[in-house]
N, CA, C and O atoms as CSV, one atom per row, in Angstrom:
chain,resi,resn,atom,element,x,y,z
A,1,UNK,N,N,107.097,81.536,74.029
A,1,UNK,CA,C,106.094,82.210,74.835
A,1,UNK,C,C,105.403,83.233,73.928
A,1,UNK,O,O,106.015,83.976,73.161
A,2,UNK,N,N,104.001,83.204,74.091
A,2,UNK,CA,C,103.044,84.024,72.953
A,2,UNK,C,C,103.183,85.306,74.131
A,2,UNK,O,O,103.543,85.455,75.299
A,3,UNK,N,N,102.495,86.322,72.671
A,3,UNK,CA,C,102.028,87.980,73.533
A,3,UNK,C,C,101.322,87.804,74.953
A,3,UNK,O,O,101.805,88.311,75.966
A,4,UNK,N,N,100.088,87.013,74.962
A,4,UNK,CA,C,99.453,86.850,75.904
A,4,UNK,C,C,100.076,86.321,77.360
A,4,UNK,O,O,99.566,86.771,78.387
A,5,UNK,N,N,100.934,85.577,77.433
A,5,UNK,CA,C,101.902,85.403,79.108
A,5,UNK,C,C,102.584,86.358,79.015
A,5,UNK,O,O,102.937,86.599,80.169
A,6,UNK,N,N,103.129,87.285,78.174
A,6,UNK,CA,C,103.599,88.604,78.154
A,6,UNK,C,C,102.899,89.345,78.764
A,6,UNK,O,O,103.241,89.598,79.919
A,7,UNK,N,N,101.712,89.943,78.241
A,7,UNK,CA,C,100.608,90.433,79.066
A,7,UNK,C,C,100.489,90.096,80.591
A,7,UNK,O,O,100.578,90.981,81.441
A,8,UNK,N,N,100.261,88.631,80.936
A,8,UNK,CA,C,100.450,88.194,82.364
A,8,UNK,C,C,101.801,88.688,82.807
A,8,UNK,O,O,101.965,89.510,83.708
A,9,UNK,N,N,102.499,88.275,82.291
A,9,UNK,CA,C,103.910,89.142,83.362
A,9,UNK,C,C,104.030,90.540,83.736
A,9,UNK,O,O,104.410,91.023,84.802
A,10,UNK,N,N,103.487,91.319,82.257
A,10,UNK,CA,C,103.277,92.812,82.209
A,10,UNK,C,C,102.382,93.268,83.514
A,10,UNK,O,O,102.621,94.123,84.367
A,11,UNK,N,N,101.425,92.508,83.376
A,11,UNK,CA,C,99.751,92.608,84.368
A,11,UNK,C,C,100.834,92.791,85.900
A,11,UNK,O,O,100.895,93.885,86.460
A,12,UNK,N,N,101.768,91.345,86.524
A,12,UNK,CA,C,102.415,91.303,87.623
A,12,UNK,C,C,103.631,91.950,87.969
A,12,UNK,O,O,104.249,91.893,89.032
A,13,UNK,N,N,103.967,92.755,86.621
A,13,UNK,CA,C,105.119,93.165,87.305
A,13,UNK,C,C,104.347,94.914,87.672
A,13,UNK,O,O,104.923,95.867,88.197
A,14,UNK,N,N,102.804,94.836,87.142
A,14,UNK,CA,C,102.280,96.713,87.497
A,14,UNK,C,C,101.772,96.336,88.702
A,14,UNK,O,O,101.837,97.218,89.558
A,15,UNK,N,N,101.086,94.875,89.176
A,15,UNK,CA,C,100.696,94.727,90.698
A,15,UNK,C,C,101.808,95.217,91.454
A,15,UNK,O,O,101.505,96.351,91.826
A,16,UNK,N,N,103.113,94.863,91.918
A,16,UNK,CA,C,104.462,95.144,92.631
A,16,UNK,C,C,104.186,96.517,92.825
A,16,UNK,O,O,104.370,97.158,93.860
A,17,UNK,N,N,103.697,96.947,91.670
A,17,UNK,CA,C,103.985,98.894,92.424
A,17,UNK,C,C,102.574,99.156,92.863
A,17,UNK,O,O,102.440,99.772,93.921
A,18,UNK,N,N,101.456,98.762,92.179
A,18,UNK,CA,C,100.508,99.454,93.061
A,18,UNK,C,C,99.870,98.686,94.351
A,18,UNK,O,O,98.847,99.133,94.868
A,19,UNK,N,N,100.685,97.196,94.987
A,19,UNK,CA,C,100.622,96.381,95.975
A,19,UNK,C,C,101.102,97.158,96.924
A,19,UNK,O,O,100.592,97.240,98.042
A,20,UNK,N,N,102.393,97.957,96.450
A,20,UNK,CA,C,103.394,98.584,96.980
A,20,UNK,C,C,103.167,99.970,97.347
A,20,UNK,O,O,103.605,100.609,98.304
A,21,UNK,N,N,102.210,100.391,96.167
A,21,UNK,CA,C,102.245,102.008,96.564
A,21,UNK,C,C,100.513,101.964,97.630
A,21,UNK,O,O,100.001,103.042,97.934
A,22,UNK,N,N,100.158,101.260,97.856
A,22,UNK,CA,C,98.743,100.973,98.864
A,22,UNK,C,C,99.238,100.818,100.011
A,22,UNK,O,O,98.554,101.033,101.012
A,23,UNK,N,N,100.465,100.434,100.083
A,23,UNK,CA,C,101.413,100.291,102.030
A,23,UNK,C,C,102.054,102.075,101.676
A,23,UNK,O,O,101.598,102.967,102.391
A,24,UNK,N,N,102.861,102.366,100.810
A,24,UNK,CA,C,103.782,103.240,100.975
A,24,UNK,C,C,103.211,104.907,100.359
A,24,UNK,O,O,103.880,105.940,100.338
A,25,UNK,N,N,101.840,104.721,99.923
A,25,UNK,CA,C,101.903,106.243,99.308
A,25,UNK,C,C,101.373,106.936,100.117
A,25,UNK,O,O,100.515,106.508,100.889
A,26,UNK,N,N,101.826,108.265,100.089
A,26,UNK,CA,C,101.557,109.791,101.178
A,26,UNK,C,C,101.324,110.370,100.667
A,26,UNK,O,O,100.464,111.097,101.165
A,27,UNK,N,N,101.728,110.735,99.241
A,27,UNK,CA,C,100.996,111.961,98.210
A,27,UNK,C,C,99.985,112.159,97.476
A,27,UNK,O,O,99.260,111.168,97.385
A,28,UNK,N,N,99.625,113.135,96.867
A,28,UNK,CA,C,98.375,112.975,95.511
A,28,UNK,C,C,99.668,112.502,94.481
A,28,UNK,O,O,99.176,112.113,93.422
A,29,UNK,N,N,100.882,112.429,94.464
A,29,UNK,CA,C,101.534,111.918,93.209
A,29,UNK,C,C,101.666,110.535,92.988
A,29,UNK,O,O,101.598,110.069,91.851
A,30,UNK,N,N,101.895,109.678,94.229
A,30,UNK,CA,C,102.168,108.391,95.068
A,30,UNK,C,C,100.961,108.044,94.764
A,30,UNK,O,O,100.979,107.317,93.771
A,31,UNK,N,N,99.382,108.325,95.368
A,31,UNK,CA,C,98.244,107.137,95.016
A,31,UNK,C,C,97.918,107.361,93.320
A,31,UNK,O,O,97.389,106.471,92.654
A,32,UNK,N,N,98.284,108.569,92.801
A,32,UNK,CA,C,98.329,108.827,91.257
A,32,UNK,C,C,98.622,107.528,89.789
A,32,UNK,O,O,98.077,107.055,88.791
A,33,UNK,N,N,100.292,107.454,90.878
A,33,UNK,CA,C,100.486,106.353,90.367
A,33,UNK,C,C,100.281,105.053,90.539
A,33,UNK,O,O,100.445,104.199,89.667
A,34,UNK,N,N,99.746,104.772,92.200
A,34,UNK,CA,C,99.023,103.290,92.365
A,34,UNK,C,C,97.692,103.158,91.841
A,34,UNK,O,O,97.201,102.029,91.824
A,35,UNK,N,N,97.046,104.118,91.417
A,35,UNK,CA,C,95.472,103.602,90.601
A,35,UNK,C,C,95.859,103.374,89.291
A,35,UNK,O,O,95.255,102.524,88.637
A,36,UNK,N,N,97.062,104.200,88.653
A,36,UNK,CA,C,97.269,103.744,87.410
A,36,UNK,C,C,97.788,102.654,87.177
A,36,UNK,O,O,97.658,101.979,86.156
A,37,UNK,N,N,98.458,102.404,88.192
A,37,UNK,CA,C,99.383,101.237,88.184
A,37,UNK,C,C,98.213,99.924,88.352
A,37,UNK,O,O,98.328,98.882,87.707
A,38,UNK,N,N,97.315,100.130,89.130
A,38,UNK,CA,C,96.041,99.411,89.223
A,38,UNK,C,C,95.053,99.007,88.024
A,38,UNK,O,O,94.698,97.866,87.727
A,39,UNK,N,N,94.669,100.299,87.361
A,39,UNK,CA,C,94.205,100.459,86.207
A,39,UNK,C,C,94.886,99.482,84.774
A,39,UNK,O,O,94.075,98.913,84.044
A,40,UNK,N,N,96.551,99.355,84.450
A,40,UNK,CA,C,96.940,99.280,83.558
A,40,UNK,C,C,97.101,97.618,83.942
A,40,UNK,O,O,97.091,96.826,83.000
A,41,UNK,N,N,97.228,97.172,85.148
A,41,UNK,CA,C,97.184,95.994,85.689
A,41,UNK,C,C,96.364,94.797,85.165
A,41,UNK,O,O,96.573,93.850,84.407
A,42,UNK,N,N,95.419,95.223,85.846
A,42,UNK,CA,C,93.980,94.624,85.324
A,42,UNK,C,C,93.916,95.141,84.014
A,42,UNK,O,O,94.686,94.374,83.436
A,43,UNK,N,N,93.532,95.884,83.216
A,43,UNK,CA,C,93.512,95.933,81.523
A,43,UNK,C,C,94.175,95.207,81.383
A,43,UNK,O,O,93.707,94.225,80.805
A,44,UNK,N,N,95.176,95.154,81.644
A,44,UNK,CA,C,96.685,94.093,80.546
A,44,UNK,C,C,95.854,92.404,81.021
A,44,UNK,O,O,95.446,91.527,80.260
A,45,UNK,N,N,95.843,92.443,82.393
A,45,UNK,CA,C,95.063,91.082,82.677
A,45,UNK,C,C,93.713,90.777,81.958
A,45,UNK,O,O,93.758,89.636,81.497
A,46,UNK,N,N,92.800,91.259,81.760
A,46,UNK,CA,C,91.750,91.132,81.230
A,46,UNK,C,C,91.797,90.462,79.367
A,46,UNK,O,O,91.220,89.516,78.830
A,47,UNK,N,N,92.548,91.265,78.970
A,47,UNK,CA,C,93.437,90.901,77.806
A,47,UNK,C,C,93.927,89.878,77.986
A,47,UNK,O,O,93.811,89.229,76.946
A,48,UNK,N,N,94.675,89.058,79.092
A,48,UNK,CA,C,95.386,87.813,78.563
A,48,UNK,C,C,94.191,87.265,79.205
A,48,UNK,O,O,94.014,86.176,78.660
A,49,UNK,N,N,93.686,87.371,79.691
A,49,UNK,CA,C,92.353,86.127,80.121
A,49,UNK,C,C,91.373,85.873,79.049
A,49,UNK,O,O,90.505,85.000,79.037
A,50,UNK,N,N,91.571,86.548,78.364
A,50,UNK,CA,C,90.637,86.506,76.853
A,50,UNK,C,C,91.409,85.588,75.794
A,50,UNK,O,O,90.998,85.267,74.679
A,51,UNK,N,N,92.032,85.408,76.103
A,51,UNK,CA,C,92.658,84.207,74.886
A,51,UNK,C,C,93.496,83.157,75.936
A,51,UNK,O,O,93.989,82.153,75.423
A,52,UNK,N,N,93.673,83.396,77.503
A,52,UNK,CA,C,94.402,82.164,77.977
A,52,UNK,C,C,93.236,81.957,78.902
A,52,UNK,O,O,92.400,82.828,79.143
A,53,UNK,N,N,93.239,80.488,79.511
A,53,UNK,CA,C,92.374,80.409,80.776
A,53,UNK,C,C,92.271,81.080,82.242
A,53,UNK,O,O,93.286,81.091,82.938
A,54,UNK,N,N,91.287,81.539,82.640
A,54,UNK,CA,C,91.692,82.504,83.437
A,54,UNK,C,C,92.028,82.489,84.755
A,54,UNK,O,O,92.584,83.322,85.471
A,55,UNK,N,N,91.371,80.834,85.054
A,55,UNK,CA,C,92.317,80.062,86.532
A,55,UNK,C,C,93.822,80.324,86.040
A,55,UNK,O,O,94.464,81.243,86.548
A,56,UNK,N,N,94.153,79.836,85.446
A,56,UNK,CA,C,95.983,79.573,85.512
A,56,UNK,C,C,96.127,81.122,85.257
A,56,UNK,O,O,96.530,81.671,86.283
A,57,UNK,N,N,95.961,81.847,84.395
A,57,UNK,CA,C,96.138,83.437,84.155
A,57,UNK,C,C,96.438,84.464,85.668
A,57,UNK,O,O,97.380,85.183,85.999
A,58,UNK,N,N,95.082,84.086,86.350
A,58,UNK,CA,C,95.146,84.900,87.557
A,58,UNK,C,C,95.936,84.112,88.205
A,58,UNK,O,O,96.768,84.831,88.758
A,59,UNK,N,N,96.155,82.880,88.471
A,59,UNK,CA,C,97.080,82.127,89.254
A,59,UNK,C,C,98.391,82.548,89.335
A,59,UNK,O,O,98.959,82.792,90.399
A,60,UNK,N,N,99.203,82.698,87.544
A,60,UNK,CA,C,100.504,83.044,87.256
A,60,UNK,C,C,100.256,84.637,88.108
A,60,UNK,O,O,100.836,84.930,89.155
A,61,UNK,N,N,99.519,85.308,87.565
A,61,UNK,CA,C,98.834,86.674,88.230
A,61,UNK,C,C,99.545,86.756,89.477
A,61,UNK,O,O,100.775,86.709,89.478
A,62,UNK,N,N,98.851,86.881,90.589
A,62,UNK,CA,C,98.886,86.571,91.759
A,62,UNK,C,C,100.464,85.745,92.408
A,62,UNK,O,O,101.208,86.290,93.222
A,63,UNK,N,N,100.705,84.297,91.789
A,63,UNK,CA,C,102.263,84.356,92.333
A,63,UNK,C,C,103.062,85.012,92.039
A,63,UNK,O,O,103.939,85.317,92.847
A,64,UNK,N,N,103.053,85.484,90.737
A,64,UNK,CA,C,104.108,86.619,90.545
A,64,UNK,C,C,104.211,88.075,90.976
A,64,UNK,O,O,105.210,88.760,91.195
A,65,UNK,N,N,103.144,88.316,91.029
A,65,UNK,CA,C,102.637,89.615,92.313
A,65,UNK,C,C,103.194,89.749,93.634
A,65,UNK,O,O,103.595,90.697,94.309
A,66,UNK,N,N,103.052,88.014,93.854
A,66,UNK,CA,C,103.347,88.041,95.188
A,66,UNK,C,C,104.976,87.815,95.897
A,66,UNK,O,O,105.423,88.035,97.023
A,67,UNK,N,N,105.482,87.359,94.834
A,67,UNK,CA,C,106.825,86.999,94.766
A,67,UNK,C,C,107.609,88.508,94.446
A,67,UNK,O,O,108.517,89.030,95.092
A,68,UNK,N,N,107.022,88.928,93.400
A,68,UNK,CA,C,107.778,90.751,93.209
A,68,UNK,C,C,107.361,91.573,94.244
A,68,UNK,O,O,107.911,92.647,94.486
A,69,UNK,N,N,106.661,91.246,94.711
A,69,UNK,CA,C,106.339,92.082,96.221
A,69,UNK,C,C,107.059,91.730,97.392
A,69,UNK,O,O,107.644,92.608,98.026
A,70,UNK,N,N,107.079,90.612,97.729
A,70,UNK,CA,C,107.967,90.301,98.835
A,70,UNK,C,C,109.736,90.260,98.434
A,70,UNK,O,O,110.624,90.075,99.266
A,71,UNK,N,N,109.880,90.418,97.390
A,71,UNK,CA,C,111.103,90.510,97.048
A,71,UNK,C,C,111.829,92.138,97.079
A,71,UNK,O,O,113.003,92.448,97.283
A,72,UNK,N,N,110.422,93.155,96.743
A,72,UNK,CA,C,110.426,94.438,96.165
A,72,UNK,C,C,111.160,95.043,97.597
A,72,UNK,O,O,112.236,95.621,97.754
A,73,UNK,N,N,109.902,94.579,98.732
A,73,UNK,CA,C,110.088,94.370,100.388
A,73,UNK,C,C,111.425,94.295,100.861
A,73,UNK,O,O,111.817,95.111,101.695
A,74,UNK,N,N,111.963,93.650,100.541
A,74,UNK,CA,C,113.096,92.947,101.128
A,74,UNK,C,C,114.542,93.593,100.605
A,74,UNK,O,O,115.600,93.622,101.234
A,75,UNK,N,N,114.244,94.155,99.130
A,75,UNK,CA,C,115.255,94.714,98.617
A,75,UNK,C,C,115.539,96.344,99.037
A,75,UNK,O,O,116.608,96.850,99.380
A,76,UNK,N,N,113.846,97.154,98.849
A,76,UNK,CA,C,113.787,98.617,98.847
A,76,UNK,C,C,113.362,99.303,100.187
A,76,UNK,O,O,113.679,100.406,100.631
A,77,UNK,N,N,112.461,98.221,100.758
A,77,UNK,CA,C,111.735,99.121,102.267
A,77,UNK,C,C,112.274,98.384,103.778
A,77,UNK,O,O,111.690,98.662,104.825
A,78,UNK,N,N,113.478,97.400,103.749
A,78,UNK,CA,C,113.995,97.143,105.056
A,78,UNK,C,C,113.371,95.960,105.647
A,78,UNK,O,O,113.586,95.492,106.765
A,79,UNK,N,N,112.304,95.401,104.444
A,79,UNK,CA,C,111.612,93.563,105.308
A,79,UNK,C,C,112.993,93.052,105.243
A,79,UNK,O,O,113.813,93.171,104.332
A,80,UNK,N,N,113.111,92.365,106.569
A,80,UNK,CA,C,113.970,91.390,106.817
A,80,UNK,C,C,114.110,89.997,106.272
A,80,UNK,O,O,113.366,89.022,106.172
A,81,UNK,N,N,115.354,90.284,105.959
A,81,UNK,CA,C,115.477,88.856,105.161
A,81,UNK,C,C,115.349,87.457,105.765
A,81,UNK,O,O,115.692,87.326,106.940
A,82,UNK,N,N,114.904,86.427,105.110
A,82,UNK,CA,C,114.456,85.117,106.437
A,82,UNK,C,C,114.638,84.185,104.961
A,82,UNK,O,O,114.067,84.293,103.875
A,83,UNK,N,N,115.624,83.298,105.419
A,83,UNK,CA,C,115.460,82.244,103.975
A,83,UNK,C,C,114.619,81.547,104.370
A,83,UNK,O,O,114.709,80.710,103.472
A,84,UNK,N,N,113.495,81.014,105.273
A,84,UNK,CA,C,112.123,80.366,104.737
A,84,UNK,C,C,111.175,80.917,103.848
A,84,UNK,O,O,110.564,80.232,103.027
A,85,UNK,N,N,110.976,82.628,104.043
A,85,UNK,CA,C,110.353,83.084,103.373
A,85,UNK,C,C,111.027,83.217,101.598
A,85,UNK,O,O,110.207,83.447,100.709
A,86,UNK,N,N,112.204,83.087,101.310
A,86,UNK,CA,C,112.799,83.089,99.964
A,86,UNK,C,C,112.576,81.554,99.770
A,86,UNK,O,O,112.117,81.248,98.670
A,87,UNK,N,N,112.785,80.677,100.525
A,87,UNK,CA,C,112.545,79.429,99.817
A,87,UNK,C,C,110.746,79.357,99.620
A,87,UNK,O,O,110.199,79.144,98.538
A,88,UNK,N,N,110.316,79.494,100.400
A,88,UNK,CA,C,108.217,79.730,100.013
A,88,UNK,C,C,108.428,80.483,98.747
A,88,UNK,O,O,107.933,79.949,97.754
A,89,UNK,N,N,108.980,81.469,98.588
A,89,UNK,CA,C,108.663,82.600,97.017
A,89,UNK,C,C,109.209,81.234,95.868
A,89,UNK,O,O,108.633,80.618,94.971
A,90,UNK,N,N,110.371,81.191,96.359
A,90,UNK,CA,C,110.963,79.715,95.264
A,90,UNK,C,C,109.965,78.678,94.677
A,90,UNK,O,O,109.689,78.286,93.543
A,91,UNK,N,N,109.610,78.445,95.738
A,91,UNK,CA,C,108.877,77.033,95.282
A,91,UNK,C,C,107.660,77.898,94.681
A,91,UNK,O,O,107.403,77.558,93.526
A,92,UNK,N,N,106.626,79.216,95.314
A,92,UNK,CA,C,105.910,79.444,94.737
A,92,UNK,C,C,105.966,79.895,92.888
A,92,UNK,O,O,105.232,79.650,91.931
A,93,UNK,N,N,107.419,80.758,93.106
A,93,UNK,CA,C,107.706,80.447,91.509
A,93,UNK,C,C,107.948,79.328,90.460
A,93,UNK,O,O,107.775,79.445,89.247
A,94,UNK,N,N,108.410,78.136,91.174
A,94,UNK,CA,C,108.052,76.558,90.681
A,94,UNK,C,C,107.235,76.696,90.355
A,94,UNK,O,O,107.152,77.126,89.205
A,95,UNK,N,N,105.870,76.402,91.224
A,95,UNK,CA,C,104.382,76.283,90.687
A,95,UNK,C,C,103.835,77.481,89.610
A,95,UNK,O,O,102.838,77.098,88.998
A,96,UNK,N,N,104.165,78.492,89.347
A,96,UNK,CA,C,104.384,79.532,88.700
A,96,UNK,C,C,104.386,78.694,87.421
A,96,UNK,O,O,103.403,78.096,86.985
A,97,UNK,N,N,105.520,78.717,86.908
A,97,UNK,CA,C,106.119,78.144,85.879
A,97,UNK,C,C,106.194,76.865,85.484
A,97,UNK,O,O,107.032,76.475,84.671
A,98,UNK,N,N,104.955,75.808,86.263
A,98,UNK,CA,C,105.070,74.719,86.151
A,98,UNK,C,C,103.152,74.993,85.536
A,98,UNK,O,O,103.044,74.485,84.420
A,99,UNK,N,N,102.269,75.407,85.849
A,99,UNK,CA,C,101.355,75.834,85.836
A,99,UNK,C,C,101.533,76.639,84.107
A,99,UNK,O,O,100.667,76.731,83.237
A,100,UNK,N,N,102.464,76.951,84.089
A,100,UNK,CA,C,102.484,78.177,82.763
A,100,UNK,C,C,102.763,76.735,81.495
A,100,UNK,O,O,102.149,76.480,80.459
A,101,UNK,N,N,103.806,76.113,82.078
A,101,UNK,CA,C,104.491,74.900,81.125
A,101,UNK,C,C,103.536,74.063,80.531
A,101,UNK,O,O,103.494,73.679,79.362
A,102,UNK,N,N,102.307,73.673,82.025
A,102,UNK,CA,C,101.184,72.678,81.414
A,102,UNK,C,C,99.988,73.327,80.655
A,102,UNK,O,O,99.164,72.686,80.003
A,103,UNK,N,N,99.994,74.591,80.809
A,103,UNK,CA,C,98.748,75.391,80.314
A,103,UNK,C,C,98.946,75.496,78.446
A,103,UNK,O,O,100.011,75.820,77.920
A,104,UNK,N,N,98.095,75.261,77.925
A,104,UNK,CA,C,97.410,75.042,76.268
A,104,UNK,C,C,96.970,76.530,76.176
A,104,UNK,O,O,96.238,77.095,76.989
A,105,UNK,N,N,97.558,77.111,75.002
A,105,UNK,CA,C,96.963,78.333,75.017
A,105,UNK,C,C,95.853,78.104,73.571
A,105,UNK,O,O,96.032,77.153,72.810
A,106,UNK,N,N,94.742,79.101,73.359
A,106,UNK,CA,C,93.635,79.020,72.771
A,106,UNK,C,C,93.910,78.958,71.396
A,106,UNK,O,O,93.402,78.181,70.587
A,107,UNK,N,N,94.973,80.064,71.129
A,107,UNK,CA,C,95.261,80.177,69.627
A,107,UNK,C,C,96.874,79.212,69.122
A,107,UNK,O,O,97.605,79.001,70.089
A,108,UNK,N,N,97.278,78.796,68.079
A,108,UNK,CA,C,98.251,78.354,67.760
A,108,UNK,C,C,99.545,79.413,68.005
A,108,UNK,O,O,99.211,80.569,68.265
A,109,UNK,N,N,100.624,79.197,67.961
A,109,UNK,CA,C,101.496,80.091,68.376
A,109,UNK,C,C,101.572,80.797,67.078
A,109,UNK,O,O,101.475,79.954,66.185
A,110,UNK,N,N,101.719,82.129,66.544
A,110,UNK,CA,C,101.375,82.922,65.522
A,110,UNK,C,C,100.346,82.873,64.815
A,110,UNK,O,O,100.263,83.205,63.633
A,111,UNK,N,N,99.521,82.465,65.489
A,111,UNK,CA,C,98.235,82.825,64.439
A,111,UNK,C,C,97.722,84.396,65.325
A,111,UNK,O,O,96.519,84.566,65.125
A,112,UNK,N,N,98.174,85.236,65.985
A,112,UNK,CA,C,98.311,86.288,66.740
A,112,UNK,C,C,98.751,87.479,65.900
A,112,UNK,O,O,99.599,88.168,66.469
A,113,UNK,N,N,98.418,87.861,64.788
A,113,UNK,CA,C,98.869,89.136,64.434
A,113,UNK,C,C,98.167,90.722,63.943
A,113,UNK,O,O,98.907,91.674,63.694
């Protein structure tokens, strides 16, 4: 795996908090950190869309957003657990990583330095 799906994971694992801090923040410290968390999101994304394609990019984007969010849910703020909804995140992480497997990235693997 090159820098750039790094970047994409980086990009989805800063959505989870500021997905998270847009339901849960009350403070000037709380939305502080969801615009940054917003901010550093998208930069890091913008960056891997520049050397990977940016359908599959935002795609990986977005399921993994959505999967660390409903998981984040379920672990820290009391969503109820329902194994249909863990088997939907499952399979959506399938397509995740099945999507990442078939995707050609632009540059050769180390020609990145």
């Amino acid at each position: 795996m090159n820098g750039n799906w790094l970047k994409v994971f980086l990009a989805a694992f800063f959505e989870v908090f500021w997905v998270i801090g847009l339901k849960h923040s009350e403070t000037i410290w709380a939305w502080s950190g969801t615009v940054i968390s917003i901010a550093i999101s998208f930069y890091v994304l913008i960056m891997a869309g520049r050397k990977l394609p940016v359908g599959t990019v935002y795609a990986v984007f977005v399921g993994l957003g959505t999967a660390g969010t409903v998981i984040a849910e379920i672990a820290f703020f009391g969503e109820p657990f329902k194994m249909e909804k863990v088997l939907l995140v499952g399979l959506l992480l399938v397509g995740v990583v099945g999507l990442k497997l078939v995707t050609k990235d632009d540059e050769p693997e180390g020609a990145e330095s």
